[in-house]
MIDOSE-1310 file (N, C-alpha, C; in nm, 2 decimals, decimal comma, always signed):
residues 160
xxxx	+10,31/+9,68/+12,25/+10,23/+9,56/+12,22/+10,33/+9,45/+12,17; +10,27/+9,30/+12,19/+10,39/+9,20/+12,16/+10,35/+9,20/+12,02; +10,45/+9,16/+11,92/+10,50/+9,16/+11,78/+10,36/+9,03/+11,71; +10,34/+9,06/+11,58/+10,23/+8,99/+11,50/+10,29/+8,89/+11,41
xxxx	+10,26/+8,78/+11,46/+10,26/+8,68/+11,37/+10,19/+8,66/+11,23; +10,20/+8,58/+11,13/+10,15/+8,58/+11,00/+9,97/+8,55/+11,05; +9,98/+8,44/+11,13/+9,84/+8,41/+11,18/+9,76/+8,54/+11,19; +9,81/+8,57/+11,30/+9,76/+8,74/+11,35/+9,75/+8,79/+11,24
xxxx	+9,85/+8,85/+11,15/+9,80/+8,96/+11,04/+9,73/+8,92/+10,98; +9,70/+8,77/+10,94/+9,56/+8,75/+10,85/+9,43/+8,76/+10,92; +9,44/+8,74/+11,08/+9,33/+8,79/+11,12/+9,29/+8,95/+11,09; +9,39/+9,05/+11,08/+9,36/+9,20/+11,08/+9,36/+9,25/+10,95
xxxx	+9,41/+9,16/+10,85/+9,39/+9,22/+10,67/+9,31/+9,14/+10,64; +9,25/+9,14/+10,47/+9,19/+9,08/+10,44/+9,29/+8,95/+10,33; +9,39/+9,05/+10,33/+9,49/+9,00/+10,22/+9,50/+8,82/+10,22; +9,54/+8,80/+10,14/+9,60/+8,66/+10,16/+9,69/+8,61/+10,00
xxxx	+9,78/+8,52/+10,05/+9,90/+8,53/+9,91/+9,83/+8,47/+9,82; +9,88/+8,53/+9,69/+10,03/+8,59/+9,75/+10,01/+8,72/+9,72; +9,90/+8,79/+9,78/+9,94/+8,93/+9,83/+9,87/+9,03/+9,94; +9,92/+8,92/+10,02/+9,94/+8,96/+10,15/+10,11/+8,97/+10,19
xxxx	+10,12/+9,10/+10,18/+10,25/+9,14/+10,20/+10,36/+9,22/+10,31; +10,27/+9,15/+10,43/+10,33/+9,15/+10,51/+10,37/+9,04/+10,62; +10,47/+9,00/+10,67/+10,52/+8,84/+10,70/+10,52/+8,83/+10,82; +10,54/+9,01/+10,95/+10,58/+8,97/+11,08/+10,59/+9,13/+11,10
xxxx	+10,49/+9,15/+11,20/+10,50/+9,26/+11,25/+10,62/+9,31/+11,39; +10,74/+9,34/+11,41/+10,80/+9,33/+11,50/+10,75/+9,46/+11,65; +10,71/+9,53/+11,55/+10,66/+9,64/+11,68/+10,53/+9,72/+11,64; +10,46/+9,72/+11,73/+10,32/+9,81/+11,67/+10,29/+9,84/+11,84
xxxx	+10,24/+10,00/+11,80/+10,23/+10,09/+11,90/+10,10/+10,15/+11,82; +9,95/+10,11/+11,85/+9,85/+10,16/+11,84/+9,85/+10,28/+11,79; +9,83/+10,35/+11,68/+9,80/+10,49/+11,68/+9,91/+10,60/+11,70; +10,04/+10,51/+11,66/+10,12/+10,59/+11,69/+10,26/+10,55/+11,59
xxxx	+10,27/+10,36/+11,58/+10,38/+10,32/+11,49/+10,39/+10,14/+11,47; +10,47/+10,14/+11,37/+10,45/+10,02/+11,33/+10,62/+9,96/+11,25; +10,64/+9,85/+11,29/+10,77/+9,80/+11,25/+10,74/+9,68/+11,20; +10,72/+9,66/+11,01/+10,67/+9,55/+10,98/+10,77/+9,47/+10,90
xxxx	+10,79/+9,35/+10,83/+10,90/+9,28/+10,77/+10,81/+9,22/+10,68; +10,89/+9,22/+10,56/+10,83/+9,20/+10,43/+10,96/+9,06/+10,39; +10,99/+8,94/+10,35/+11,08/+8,88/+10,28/+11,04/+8,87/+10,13; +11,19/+8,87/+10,11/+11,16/+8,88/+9,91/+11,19/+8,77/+9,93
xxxx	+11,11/+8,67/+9,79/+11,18/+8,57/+9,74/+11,19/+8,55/+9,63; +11,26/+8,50/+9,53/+11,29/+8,47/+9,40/+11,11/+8,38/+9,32; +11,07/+8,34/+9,42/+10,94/+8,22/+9,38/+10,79/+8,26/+9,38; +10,83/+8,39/+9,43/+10,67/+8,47/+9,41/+10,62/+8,49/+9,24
xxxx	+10,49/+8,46/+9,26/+10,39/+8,48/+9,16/+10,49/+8,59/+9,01; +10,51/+8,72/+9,09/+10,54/+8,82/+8,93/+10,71/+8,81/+8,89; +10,74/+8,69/+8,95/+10,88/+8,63/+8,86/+10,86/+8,56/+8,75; +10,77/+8,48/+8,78/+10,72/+8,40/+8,66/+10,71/+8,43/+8,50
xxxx	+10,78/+8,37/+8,44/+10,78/+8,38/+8,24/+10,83/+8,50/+8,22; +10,97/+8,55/+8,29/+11,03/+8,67/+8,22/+11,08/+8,64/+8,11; +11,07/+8,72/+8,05/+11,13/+8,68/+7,91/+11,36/+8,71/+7,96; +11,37/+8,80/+8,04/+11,47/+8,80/+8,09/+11,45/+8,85/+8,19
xxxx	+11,50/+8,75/+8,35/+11,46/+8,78/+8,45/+11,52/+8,90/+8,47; +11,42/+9,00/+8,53/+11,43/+9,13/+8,60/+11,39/+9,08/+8,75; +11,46/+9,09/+8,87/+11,43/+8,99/+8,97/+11,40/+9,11/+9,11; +11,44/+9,28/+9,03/+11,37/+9,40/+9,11/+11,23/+9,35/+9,15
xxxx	+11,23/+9,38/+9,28/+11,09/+9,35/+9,33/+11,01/+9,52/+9,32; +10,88/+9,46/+9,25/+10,83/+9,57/+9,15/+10,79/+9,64/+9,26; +10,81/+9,82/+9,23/+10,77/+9,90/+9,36/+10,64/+9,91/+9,35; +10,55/+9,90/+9,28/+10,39/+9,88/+9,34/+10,35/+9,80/+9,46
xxxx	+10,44/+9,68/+9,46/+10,43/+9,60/+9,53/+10,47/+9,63/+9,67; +10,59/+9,71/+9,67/+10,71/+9,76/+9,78/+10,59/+9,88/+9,82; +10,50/+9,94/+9,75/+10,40/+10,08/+9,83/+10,30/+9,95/+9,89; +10,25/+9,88/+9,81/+10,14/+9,78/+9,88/+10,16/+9,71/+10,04
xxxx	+10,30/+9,70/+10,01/+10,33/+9,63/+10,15/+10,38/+9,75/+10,24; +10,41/+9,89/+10,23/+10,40/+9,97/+10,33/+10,28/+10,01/+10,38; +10,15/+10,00/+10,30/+9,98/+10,06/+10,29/+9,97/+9,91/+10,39; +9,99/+9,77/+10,36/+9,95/+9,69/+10,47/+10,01/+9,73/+10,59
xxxx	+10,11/+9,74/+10,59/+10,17/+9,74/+10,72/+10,09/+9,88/+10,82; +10,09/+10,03/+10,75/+9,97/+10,12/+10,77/+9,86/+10,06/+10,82; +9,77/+10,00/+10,75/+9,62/+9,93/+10,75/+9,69/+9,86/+10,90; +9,74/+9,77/+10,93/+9,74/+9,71/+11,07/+9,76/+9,85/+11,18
xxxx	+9,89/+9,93/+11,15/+9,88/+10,01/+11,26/+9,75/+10,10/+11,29; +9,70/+10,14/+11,18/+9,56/+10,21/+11,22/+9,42/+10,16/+11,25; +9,39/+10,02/+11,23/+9,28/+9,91/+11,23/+9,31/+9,86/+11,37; +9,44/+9,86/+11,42/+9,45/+9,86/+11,55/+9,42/+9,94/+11,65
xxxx	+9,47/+10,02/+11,62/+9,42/+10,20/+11,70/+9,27/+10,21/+11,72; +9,21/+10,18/+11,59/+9,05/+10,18/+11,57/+8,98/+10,09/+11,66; +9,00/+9,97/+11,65/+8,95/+9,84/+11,74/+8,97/+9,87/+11,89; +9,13/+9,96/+11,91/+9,18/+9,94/+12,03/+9,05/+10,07/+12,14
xxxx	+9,06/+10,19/+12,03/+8,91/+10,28/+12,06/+8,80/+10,27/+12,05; +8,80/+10,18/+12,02/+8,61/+10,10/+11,95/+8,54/+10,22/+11,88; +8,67/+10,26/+11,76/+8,57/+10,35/+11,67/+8,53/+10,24/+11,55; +8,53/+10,13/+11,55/+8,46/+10,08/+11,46/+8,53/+9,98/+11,38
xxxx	+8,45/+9,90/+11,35/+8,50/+9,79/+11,24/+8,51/+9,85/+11,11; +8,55/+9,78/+11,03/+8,53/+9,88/+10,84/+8,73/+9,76/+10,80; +8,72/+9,82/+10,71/+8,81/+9,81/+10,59/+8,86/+9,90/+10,56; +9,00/+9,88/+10,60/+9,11/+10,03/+10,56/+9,12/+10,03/+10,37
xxxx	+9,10/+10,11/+10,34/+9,15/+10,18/+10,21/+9,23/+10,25/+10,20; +9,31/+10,25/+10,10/+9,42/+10,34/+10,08/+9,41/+10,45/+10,05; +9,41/+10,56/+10,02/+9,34/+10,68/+9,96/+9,44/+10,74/+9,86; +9,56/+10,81/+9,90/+9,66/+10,86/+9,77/+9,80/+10,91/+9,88
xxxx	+9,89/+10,93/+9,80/+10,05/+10,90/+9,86/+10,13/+11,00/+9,79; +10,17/+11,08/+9,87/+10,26/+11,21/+9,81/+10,41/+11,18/+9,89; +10,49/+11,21/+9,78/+10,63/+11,22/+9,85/+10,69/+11,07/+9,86; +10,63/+11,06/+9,74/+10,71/+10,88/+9,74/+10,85/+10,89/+9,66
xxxx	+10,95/+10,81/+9,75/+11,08/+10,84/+9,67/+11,15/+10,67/+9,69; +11,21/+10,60/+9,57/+11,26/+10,50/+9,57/+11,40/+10,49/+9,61; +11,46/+10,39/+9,69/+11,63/+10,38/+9,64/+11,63/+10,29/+9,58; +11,75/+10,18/+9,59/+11,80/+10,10/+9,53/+11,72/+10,01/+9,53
xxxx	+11,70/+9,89/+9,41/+11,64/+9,79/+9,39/+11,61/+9,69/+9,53; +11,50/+9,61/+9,56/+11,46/+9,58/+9,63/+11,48/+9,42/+9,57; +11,56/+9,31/+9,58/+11,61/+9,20/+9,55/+11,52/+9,06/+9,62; +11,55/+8,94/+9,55/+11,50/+8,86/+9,65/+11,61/+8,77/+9,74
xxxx	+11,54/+8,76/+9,85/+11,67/+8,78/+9,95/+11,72/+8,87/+10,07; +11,61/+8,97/+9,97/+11,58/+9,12/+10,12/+11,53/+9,12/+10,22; +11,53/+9,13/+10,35/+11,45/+9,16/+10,44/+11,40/+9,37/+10,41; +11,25/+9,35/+10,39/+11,22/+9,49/+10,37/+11,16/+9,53/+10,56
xxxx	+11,19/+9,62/+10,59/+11,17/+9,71/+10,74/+11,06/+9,79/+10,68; +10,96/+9,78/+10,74/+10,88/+9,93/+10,69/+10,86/+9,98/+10,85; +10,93/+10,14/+10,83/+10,88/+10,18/+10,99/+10,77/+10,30/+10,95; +10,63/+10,29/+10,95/+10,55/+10,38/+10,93/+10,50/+10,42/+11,12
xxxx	+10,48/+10,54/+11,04/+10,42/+10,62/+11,18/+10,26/+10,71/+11,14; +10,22/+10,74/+11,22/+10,09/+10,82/+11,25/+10,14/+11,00/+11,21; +10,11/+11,03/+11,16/+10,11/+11,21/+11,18/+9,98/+11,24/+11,23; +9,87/+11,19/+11,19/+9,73/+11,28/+11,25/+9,65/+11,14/+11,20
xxxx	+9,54/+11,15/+11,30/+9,44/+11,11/+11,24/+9,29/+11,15/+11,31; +9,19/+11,07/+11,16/+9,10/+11,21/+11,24/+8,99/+11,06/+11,28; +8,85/+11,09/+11,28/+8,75/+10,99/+11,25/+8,72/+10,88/+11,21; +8,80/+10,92/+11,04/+8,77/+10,76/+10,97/+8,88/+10,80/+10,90
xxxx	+8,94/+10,83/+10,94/+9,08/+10,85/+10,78/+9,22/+10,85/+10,89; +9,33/+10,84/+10,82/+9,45/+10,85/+10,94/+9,56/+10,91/+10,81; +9,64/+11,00/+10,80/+9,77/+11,03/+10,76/+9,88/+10,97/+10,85; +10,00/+10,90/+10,73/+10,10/+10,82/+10,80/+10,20/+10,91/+10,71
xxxx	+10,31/+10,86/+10,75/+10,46/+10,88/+10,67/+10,56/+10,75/+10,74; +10,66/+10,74/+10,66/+10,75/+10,68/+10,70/+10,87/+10,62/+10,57; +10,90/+10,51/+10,61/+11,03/+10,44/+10,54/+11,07/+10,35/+10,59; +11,11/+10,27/+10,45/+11,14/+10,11/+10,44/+11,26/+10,11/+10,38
xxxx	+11,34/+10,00/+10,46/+11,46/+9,97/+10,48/+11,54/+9,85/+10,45; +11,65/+9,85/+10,39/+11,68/+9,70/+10,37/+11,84/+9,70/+10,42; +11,85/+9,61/+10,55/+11,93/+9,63/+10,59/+12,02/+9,78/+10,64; +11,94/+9,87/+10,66/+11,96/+10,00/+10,74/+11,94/+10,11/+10,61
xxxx	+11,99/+10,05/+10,48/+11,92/+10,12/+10,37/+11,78/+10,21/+10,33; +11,73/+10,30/+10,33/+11,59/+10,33/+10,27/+11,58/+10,29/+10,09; +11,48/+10,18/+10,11/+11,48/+10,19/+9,99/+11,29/+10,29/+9,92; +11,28/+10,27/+10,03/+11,12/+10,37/+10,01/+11,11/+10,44/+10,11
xxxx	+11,07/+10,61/+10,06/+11,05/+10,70/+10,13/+10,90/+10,74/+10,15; +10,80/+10,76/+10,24/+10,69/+10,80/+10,22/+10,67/+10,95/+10,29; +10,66/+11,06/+10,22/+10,61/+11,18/+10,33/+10,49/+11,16/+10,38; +10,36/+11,14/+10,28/+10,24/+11,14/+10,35/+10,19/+10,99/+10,24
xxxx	+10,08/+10,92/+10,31/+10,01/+10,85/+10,27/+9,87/+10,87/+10,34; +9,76/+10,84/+10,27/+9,60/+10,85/+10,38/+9,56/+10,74/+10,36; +9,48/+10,68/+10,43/+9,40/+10,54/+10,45/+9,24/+10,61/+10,54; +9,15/+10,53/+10,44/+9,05/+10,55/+10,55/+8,95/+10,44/+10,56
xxxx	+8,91/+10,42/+10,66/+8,79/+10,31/+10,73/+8,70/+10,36/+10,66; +8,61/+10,25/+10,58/+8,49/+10,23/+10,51/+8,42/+10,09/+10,58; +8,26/+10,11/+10,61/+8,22/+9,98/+10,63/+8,21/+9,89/+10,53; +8,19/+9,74/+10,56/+8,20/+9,67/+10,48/+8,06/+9,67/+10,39
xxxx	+7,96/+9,69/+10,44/+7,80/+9,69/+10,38/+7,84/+9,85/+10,25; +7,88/+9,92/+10,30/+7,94/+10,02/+10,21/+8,01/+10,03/+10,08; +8,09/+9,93/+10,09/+8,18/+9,86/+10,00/+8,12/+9,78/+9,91; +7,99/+9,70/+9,97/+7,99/+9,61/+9,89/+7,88/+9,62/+9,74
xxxx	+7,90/+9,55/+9,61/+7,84/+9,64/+9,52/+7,68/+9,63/+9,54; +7,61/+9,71/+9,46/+7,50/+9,72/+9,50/+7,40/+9,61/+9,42; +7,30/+9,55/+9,47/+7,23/+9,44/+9,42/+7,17/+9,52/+9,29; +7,17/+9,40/+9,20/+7,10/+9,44/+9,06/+6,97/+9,38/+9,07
xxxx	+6,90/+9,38/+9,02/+6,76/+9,35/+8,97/+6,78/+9,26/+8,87; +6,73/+9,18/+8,86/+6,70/+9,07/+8,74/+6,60/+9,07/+8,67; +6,59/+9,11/+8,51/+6,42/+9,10/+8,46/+6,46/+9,01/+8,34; +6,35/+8,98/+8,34/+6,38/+8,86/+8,26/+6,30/+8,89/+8,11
């Protein structure tokens, strides 16, 4: 498949900045893999009012943008089978291992892949890279397709 522009990814997340964290998909192979690019910058939102700048790009953020980059390769696979529209969720993440600080200035690689997927859920693994570096390792991660009516909270009643 040809490579995703920012346009494109905001059509297939819901995300939007600043945390939509993924900038340019270079390769995505339905149901099978995904080559996404994250750029750090010094000017994003959680630099702001350090009392002394810490300029590590926080790894919640560095899992968030591997789970986006996930959510496209599986929401594609989904659409591509016509199992259904929904909203990818993240579910839980074993075998997460950090390297070195993630800077601004980085280009982050996330290469996630497919191990299984079933219905409405998909197991990935993979790793993210900076400049040939791993700086995030994932053994397993799960994501799973929820509809949106599903999601959304349940109406209250009003009494007055």
């Amino acid at each position: 498949m040809r490579p995703l522009d920012c346009a494109e990814i905001t059509r297939i997340l819901p995300h939007r900045a600043p945390m939509l964290l993924v900038d340019r998909v270079t390769e995505l192979v339905p149901g099978e893999r995904v080559l996404a690019l994250k750029a750090i910058s010094a000017e994003a939102p959680w630099y702001r009012n350090l009392p002394v700048p810490d300029y590590s790009y926080p790894s919640c953020l560095l899992v968030e943008s591997f789970a986006q980059a996930a959510a496209i390769l599986i929401t594609q696979h989904w659409a591509r089978d016509g199992d259904g529209s929904g909203v990818p969720i993240f579910g839980s993440m074993s075998g997460a291992r950090f390297g070195r600080p993630v800077l601004p200035g980085d280009v982050v690689e996330h290469d996630v892949h497919v191990d299984r997927i079933l219905s409405d859920s998909a197991i990935f693994g993979g790793v993210s890279r900076v400049g040939g570096e791993p700086v995030l390792t994932v053994d397993r991660m799960i994501v799973a397709l929820r509809a949106e009516r599903a999601l959304a909270a349940p109406e209250r009643s009003h009494t007055a």
